[in-house]
C-alpha positions as CSV (number, residue, x, y, z in Angstrom):
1,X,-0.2,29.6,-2.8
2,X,-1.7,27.4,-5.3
3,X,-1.6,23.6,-5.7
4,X,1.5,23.5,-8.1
5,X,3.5,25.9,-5.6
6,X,2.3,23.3,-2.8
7,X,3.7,20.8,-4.2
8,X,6.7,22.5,-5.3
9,X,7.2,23.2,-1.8
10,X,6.6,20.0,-0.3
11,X,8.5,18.3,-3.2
12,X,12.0,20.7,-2.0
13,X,12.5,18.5,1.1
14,X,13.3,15.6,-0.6
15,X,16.8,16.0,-1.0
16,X,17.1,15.0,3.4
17,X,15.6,11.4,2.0
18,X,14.5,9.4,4.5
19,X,15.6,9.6,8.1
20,X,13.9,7.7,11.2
21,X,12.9,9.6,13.9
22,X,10.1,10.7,15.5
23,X,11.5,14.8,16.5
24,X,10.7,17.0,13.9
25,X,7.7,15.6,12.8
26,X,6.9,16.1,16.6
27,X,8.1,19.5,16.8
28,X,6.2,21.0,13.6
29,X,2.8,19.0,15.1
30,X,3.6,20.7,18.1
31,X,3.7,24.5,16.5
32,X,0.7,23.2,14.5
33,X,-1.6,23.0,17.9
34,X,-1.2,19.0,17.7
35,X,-3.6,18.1,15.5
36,X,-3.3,14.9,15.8
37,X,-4.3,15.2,19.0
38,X,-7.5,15.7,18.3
39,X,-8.3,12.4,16.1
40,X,-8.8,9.1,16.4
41,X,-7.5,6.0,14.5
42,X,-6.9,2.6,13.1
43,X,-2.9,2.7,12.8
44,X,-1.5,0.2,10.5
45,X,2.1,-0.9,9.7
46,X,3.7,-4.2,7.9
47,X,5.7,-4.7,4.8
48,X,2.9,-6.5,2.9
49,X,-0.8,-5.9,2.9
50,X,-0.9,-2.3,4.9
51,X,-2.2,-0.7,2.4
52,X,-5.3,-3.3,0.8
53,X,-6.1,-4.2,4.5
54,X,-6.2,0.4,4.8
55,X,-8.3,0.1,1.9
56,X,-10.3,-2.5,3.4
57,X,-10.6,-1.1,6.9
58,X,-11.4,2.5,5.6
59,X,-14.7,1.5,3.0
60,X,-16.0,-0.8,6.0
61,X,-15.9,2.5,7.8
62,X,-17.6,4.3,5.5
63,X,-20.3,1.6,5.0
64,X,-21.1,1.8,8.6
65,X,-21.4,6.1,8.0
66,X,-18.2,7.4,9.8
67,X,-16.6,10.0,8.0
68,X,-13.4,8.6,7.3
69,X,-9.8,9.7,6.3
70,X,-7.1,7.4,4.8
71,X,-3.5,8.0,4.5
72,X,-1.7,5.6,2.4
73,X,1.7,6.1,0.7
74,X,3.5,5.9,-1.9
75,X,0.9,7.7,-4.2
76,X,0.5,5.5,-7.6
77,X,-0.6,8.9,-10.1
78,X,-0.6,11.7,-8.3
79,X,0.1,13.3,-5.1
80,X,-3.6,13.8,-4.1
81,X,-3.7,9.9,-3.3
82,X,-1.7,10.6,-0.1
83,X,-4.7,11.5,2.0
84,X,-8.7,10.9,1.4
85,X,-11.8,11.4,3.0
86,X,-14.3,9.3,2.1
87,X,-12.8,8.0,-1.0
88,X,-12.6,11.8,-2.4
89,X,-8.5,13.0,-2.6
90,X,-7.4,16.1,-1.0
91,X,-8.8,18.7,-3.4
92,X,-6.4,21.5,-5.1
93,X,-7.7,23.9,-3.2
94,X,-7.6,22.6,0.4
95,X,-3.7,21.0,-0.5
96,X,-2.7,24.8,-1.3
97,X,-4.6,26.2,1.6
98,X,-3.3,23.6,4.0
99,X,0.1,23.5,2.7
100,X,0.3,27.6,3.2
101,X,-0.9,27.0,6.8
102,X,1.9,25.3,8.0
103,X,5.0,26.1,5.6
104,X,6.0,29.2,8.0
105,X,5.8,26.8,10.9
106,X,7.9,24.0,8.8
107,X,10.0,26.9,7.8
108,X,10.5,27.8,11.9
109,X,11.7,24.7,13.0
110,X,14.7,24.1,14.6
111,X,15.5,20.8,12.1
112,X,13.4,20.8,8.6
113,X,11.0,17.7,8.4
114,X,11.6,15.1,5.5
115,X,9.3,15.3,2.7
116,X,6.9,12.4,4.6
117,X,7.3,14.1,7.5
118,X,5.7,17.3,6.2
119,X,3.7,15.3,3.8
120,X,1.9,13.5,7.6
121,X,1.5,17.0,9.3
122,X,-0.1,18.3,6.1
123,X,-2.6,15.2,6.3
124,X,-2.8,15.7,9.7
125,X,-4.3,19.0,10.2
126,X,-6.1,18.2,6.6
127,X,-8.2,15.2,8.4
128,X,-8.7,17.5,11.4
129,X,-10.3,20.3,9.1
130,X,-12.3,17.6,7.4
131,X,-13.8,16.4,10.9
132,X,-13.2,12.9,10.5
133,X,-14.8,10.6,12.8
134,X,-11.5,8.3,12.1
135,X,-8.7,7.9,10.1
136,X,-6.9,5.0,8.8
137,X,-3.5,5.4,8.8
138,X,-0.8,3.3,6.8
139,X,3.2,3.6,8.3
140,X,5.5,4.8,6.3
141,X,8.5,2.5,6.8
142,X,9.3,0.6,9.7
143,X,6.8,1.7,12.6
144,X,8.4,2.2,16.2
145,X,10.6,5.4,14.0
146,X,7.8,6.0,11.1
147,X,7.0,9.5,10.9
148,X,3.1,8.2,11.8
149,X,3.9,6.9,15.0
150,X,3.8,10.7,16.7
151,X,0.1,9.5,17.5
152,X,-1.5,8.5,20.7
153,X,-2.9,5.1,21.5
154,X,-5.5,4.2,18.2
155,X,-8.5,2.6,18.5
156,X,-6.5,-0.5,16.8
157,X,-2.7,-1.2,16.4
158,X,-2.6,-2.9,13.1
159,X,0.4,-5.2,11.9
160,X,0.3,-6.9,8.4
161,X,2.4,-9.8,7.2
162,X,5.8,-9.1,7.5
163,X,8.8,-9.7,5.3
164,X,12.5,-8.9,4.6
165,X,12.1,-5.3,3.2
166,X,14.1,-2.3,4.4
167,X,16.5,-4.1,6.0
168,X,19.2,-1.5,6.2
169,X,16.5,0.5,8.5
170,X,14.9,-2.3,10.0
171,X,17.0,-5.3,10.9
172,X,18.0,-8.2,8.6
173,X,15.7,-11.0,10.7
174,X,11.9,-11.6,10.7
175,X,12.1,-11.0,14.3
176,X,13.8,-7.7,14.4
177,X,11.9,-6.3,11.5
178,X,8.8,-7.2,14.0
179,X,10.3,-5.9,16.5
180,X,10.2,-1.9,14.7
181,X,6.6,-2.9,13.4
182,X,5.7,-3.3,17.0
183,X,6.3,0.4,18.0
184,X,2.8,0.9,16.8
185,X,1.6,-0.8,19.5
186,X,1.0,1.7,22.4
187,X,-0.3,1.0,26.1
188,X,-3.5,-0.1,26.9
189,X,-4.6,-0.1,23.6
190,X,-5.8,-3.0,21.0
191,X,-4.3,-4.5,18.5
192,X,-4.6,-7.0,15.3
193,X,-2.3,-9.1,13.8
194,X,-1.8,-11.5,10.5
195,X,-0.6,-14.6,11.1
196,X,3.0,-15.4,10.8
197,X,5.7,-17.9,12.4
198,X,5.8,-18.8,15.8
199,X,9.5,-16.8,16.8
200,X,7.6,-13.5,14.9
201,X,3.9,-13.6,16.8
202,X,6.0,-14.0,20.0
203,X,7.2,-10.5,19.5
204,X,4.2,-9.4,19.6
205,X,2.7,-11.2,22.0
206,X,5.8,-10.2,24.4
207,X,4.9,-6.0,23.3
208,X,1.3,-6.7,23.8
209,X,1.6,-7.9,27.7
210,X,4.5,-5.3,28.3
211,X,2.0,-2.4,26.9
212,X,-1.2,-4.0,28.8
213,X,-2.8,-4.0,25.2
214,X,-5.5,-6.7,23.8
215,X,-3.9,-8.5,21.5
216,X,-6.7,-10.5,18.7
217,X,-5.0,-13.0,15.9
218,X,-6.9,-12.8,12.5
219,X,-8.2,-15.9,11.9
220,X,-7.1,-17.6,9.0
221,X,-8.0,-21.3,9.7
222,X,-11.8,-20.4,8.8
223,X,-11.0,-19.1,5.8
224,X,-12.6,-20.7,2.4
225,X,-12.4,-20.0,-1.2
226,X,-16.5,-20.5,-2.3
227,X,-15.6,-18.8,-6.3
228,X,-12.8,-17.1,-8.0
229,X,-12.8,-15.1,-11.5
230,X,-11.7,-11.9,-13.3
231,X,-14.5,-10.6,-11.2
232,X,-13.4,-10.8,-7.7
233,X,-13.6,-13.8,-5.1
234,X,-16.7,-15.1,-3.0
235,X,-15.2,-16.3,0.4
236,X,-16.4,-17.6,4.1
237,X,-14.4,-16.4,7.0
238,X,-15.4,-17.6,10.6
239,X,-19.5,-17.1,11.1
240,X,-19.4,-15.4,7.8
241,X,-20.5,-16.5,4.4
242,X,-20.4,-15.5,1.1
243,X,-18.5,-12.1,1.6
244,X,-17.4,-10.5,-1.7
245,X,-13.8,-9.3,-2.4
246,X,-13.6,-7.6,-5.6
247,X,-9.5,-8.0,-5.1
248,X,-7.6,-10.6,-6.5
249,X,-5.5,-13.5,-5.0
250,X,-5.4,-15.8,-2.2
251,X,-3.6,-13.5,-0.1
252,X,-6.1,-10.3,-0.3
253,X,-8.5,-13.1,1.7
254,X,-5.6,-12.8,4.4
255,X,-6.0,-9.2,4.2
256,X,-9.3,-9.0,4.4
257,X,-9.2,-11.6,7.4
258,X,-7.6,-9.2,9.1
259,X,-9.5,-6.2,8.1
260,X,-12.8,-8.6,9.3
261,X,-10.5,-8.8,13.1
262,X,-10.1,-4.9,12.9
263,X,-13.9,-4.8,11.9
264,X,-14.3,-6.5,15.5
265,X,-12.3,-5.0,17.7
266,X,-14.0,-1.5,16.5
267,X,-17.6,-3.0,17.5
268,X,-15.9,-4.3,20.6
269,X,-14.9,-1.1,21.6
270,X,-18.2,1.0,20.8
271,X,-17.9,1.4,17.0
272,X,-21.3,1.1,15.5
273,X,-20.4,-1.6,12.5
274,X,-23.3,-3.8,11.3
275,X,-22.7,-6.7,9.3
276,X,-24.3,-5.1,6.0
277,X,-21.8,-2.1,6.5
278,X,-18.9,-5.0,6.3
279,X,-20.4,-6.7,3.3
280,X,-20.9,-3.6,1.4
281,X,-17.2,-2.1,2.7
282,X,-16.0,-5.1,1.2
283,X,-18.2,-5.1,-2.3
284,X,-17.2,-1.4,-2.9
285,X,-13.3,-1.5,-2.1
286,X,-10.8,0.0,-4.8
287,X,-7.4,-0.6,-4.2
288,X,-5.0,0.3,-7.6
289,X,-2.3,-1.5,-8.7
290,X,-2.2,-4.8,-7.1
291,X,-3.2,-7.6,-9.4
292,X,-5.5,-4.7,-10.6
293,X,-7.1,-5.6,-14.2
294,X,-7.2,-2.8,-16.2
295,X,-8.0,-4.1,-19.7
296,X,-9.9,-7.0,-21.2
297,X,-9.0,-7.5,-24.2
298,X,-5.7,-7.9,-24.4
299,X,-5.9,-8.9,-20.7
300,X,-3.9,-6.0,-19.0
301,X,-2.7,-6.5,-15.3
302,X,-1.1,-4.0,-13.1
303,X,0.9,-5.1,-10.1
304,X,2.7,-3.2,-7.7
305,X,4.5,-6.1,-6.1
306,X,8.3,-5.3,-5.8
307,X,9.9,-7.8,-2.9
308,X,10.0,-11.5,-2.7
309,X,6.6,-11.9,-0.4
310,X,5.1,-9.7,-3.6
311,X,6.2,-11.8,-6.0
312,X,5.5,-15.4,-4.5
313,X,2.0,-14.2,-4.1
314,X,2.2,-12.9,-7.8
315,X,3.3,-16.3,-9.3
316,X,0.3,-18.0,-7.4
317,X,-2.3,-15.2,-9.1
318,X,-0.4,-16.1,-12.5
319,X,-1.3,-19.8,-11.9
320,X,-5.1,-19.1,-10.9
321,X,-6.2,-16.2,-13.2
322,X,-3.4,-16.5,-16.5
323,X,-3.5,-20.2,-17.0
324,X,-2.9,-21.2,-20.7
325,X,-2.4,-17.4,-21.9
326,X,0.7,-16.2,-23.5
327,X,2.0,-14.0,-21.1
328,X,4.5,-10.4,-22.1
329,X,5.7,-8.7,-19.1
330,X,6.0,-5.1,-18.5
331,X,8.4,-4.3,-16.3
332,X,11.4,-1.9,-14.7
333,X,12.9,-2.0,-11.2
334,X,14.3,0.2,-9.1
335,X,18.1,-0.2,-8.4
336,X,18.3,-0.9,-4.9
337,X,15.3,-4.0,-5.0
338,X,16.9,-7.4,-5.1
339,X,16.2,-8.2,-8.9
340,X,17.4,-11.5,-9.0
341,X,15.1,-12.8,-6.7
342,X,11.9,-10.8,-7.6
343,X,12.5,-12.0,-11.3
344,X,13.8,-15.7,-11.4
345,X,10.1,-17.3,-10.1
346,X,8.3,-15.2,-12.6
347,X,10.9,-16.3,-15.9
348,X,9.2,-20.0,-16.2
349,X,5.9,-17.7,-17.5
350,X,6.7,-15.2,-19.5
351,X,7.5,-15.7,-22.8
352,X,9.4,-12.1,-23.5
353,X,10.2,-9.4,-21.1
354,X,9.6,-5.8,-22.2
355,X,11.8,-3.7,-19.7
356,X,11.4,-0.3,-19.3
357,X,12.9,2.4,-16.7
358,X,10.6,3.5,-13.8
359,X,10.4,7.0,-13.2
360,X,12.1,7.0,-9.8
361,X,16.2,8.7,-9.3
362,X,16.5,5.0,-7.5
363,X,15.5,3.4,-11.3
364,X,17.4,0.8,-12.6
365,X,18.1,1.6,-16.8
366,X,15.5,-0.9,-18.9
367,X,19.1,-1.5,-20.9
368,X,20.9,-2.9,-17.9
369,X,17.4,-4.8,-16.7
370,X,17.1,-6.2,-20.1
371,X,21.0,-7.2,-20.1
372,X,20.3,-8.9,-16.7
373,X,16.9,-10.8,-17.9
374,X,18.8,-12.5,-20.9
375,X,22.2,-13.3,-18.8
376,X,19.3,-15.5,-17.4
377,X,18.2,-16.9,-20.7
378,X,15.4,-15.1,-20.8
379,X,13.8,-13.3,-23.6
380,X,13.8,-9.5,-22.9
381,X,13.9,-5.9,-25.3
382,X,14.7,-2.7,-23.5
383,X,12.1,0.2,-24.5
384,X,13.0,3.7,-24.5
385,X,10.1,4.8,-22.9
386,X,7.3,3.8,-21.1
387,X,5.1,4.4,-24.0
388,X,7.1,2.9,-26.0
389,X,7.0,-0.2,-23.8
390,X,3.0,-0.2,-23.0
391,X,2.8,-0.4,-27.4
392,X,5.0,-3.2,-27.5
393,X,3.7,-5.5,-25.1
394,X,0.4,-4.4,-26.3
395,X,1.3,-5.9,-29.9
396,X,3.2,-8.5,-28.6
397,X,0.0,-10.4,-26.7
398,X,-2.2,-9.8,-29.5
399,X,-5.7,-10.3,-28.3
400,X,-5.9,-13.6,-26.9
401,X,-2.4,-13.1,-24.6
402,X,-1.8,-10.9,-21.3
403,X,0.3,-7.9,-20.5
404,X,1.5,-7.9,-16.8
405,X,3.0,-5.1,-15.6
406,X,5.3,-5.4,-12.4
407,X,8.4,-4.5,-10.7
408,X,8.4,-0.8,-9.7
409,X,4.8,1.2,-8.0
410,X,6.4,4.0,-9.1
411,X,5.9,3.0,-13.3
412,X,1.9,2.3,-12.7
413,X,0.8,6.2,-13.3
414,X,2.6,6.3,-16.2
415,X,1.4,2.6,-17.8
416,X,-2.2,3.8,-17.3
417,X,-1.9,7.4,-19.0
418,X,0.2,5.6,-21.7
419,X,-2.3,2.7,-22.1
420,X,-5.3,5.2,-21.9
421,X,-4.2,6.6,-25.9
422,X,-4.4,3.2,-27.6
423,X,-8.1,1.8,-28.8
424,X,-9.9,0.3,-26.2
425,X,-8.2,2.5,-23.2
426,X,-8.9,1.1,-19.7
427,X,-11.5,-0.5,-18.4
C-alpha cells in the first residue's frame, strides 16, 4: 500500500458521515493492542480555540524537549496535517505503512469506523510507533461522544471557549453544549478551563467534584496588551512579562492564557517545563489560517473563522490590524453554517464581496452566496473558481487595500496554491 491507496482507503468511509459514539472506535483500538493505552496526553475539546491553544500547548512541549505528537482536525491542505510529531506531518511512508497495519483489523470489525474514527486509530498507533513522550490531542466534535474520548485519564482535561456550534449533536444551550465538552473530563484527573459565564463554569465545576478532578481557571484578569502589529503581540499574563505571541487578536491571548494554565498544571504534576521552554514555545508557534497573514503587499489575510464566536473576534482583528484600508473579501460558506449571522457584522467593512464555492459536498454555490450578500445591499460578484476569485480580489485591492479571506476552513488550501502563481506568492 502506498500513500495515495491510504488515503483512498481511509477516504471510502466517509459516506457513514459522522456518528457519535465511542464503540467502534473502541472495538478497532481494541484489535489494534490498545494503543492508546500506552500514551499519555493533554486532551483538549471546545468549539473555539482547541486547536491554537493545541498549537500552543504542543511547541511549549517541544521547547521543554518532550517528543511530542499533535492531532488536530480538520486538515487545512492536506491530509498529513491530521497528526505531527514535533512539528514534522505523518510522512508518506509511515501513513501507507500504518494505514496497511490496521485496514484488515478495520475491515474485521463487527460495525465499520467513520472516517475520524479510523483517521484517530491511525494516529493512534502512529504516535505510539513514534514514541512520544505526549500527545496533544484536539476533540473532534462534541467531547463526552468524540471519537478521542476512548482515552484514559490525560495528564490535563482541556476545555476552550464554548459557543453555539453543532447544535443538532450537542444541545441548543451554552450549558448543554458544556455539558458534552465535559466528558473529557475523567476521574481523578486535572483539568483547565477558559473563562466563560457563570451558569457554563458551574458545569464544570459540578463534573470536576463528581470525577474528584483538580479543576484550575485560566486567568484572564492579569492579562495585558504591552504591543500589537503585523508582527505578533507582546503581552503580560500573571508573574509573566513580555511573552511573545506571534498570533493575532485579542482572543489568541485567551488562548494562550489558557495554554500558560496547561503549562502549570504539567510542572505541577512532574512535567519538566522551564520558563524559557514557555517563552520560546510561544515565539515559535505556527498555527494556519486564523487571522494568518500571508501576503504583504497587497495585505492578504486568511481566516478560518466560520460561527458567530469566529466572526465577533474577526470584526475586532478588522478594527485593530485593517484600520483605514480598503478592504475586498474572499469568501464561500458551507450550506449548513448560519450565513446571515456570520456575514451581517462583517458588511459595514467591506467594500465588495468576491464569493466563491468551498470545496466541501456541504458548499454553499458562490451564485447563491453572492445573491444572498446583495439581498443585503451589499456589493458582491460570484467567481467561478477559486482562482478565479483569489485574481479578482487580488486586482480589486490594488496594493495599498487588503484581501481577507473567510467563511469556510475548507477553501484555505486552495487560496494558498492559487495565490502562490501570481508575482509576489506568499510570504
Amino acid at each position: 500500500m502506498n500513500a495515495a491507496q491510504a488515503l483512498e482507503y481511509i477516504r471510502s468511509f466517509s459516506c457513514k458521515g459522522s456518528i457519535p459514539g465511542l464503540e467502534r472506535t473502541q472495538e478497532l483500538l481494541s484489535k489494534m493492542g490498545n494503543p492508546e493505552k500506552k500514551l499519555k496526553f493533554v486532551h483538549i475539546a471546545g468549539t473555539n480555540g482547541k486547536g491554537s491553544t493545541a498549537a500552543l500547548t504542543a511547541s511549549v512541549l517541544r521547547s521543554a524537549g518532550y517528543r511530542t505528537g499533535l492531532f488536530t482536525s480538520p486538515c487545512i491542505e492536506r491530509f498529513h496535517e491530521y497528526m505531527q510529531v514535533d512539528g514534522a506531518e505523518i510522512s508518506d511512508g509511515e501513513l501507507a505503512s500504518v494505514t496497511e497495519y490496521v485496514r484488515p483489523l478495520a475491515d474485521s470489525t463487527e460495525e465499520a469506523p467513520t472516517e475520524f474514527e479510523l483517521v484517530c486509530c491511525i494516529a493512534f498507533e502512529f504516535f505510539r510507533r513514534k514514541q512520544c513522550d505526549i500527545v496533544v490531542l484536539e476533540a473532534g466534535m462534541g467531547g463526552a461522544l468524540d471519537a478521542t474520548n476512548v482515552i484514559e485519564t490525560p495528564e490535563a482535561a482541556v476545555i476552550t471557549n464554548i459557543g453555539l456550534d453543532h447544535t443538532a449533536y450537542l444541545g441548543g444551550t451554552l450549558e448543554e453544549i458544556a455539558e458534552n465538552k465535559a466528558g473529557i473530563i475523567k476521574d481523578k484527573g486535572h483539568a483547565v478551563i477558559y473563562r466563560s459565564s457563570p451558569s457554563v463554569e458551574a458545569v464544570f465545576e459540578r463534573v470536576c467534584a463528581e470525577k474528584n478532578t483538580v479543576l484550575k481557571k485560566a486567568d484572564f484578569a492579569s492579562l495585558k496588551l504591552r504591543e500589537r502589529s503585523l508582527d505578533g503581540q507582546i503581552f503580560d499574563c500573571g508573574g509573566r512579562r513580555e511573552l511573545m505571541l506571534p498570533l493575532l487578536g485579542e482572543h489568541q491571548l485567551r488562548n494562550a492564557s489558557v495554554a500558560l494554565s496547561v503549562a502549570d498544571t504539567l510542572r505541577e504534576n512532574g512535567w519538566n517545563i522551564g520558563e524559557e521552554a514557555i517563552r520560546d514555545g510561544f515565539r515559535s508557534v505556527r498555527w494556519p489560517g486564523r487571522f494568518d497573514i500571508v501576503r504583504r503587499s497587497p495585505l492578504f489575510v486568511i481566516d478560518g473563522g466560520h460561527n458567530p464566536q469566529c466572526i465577533e473576534a474577526l470584526v475586532k482583528n478588522i478594527g485593530d490590524y485593517l484600520s483605514g484600508r480598503e478592504i475586498i473579501a474572499l469568501t464561500g460558506v458551507l450550506a449548513d453554517k448560519d450565513y446571515a449571522e456570520m456575514y451581517r457584522p462583517v458588511m459595514p467593512y467591506i467594500r465588495k464581496f468576491v464569493c466563491i464555492t468551498p470545496p466541501n459536498p456541504r458548499r454553499l454555490e458562490a451564485a447563491g452566496l453572492a445573491r444572498y450578500l446583495r439581498s443585503k445591499g451589499a456589493d458582491a460578484a460570484a467567481c467561478g473558481g477559486i482562482g478565479e476569485g483569489v485574481k479578482t480580489a487580488l486586482e480589486l485591492a490594488g496594493k495599498n487595500g487588503a484581501v481577507l479571506c473567510f467563511g469556510s476552513l475548507y477553501s484555505i488550501g486552495a487560496i494558498r496554491r492559487a495565490l502562490a502563481e501570481y508575482p509576489g506568492g506568499s510570504d
